[in-house]
N, C-alpha and C positions, 0 to 999 in steps of 0.2 A: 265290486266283482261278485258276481252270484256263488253260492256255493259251488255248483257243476260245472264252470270256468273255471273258477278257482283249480279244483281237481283235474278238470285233462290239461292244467297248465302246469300242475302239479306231474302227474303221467310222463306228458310228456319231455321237460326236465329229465327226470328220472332216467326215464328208457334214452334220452344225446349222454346221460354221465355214464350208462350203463354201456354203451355200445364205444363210447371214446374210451374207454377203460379197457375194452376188447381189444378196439384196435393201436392201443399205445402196447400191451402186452405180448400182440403178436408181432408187431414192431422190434419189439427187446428184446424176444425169445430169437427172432432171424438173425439180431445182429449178435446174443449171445450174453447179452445185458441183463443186471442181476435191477431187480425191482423191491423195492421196500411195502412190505406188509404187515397187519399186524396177525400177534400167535392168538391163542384161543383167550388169553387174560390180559388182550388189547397192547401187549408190547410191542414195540417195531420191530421187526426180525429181514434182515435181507436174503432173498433165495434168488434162483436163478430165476427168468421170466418163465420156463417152460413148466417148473413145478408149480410158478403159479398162474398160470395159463391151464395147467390141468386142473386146478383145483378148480380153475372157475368156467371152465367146462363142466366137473362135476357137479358145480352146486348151479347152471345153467341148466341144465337136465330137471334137476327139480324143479327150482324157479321160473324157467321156461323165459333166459333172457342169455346172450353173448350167443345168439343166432348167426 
């Protein structure tokens, strides 16, 4: 596999885990379901799906992905 294959298979990967992560969160926020994430020093911390559906709205803004 050439390097530039390698990479938009890479990409792409990325951006089906990035957008199923969207949509399993908006899922759990509708039904009201708490999602496991980690805090800023990598521990699992469980919150409600909506604070972290906003967080990754917020860090979506930057990174320009959960479109």
């Amino acid at each position: 596999m050439t390097e530039d294959k390698e990479k938009d298979l890479y990409d792409r990967v990325l951006e089906t885990i990035r957008q199923t992560q969207c949509e399993l969160y908006i899922r759990k926020a509708k039904l009201g379901e708490p999602v496991v994430i980690g805090d800023e020093q990598g521990r699992p911390i469980v919150v409600p799906a909506e604070v972290a559906l906003a967080r990754m709205d917020a860090r979506a803004k930057k990174d320009n992905f959960c479109a």
